[in-house]
Legacy VTK file of the C-alpha trace (Angstrom):
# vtk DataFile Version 3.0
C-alpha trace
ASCII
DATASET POLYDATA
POINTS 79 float
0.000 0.000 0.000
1.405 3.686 -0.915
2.596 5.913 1.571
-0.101 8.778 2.266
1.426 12.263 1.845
-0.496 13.568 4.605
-1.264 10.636 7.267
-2.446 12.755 9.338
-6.462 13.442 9.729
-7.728 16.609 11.612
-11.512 16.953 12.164
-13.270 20.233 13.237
-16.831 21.126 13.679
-18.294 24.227 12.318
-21.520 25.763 12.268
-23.577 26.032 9.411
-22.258 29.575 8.698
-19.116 29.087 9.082
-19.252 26.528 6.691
-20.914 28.299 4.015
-17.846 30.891 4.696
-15.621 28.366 3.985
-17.444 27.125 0.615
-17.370 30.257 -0.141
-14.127 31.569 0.070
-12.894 28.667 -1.601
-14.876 28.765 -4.805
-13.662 32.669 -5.090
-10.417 31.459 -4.718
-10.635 28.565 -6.751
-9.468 26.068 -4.171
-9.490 22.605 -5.602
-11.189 20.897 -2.430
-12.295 21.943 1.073
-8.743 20.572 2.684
-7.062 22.804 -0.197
-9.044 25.763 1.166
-8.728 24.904 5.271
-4.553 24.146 4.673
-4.267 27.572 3.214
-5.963 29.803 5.487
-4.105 27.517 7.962
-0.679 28.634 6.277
-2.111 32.321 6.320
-3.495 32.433 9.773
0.232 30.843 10.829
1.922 33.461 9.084
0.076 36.243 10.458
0.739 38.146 13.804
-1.190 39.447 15.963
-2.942 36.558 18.267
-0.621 35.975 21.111
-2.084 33.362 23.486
-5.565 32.376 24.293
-6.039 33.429 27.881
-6.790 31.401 30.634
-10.306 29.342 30.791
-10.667 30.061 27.289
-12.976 27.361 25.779
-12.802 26.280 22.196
-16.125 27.353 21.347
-15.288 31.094 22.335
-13.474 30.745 18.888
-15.442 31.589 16.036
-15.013 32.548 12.268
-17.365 35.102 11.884
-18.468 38.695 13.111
-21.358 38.389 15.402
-24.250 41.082 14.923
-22.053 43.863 16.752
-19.378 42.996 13.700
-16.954 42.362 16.538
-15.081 39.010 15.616
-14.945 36.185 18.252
-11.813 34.752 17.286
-9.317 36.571 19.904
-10.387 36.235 22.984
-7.491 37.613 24.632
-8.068 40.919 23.113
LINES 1 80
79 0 1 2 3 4 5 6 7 8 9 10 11 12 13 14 15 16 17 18 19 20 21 22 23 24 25 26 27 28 29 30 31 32 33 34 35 36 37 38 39 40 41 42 43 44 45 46 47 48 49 50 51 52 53 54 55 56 57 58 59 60 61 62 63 64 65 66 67 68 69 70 71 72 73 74 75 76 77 78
């Protein structure tokens, strides 16, 4: 059996919207599949500066992808 290039699986949950975000980004982009599109805003987010630790009792679902009403983004926490 061949080697797998990436072995490794990583599985996320995402709400609806976020999803659609995702889909949608990626067509515009032209992504060639949903990993494609997830690995590259993985690369950019890793790349980028600004976020420098989540603070303490942070829980993962006080992470999100998209504004909220208020247009305030949920993502940084420790803000």
């Amino acid at each position: 059996m061949a080697e797998l290039e990436r072995p490794e699986r990583l599985q996320i949950m995402l709400a609806a919207d976020e999803l659609a975000a995702l889909e949608n980004w990626r067509f515009e982009k032209r992504m060639p599949s949903r990993s494609a599109a997830v690995r590259e805003l993985l690369r950019r987010g890793l790349a980028s500066d600004g976020f420098l630790m989540a603070g303490q009792g942070v829980k993962s679902q006080d992470f999100g992808v998209l504004p909220e009403s208020d247009g305030k983004v949920t993502d940084r926490p420790s803000e």
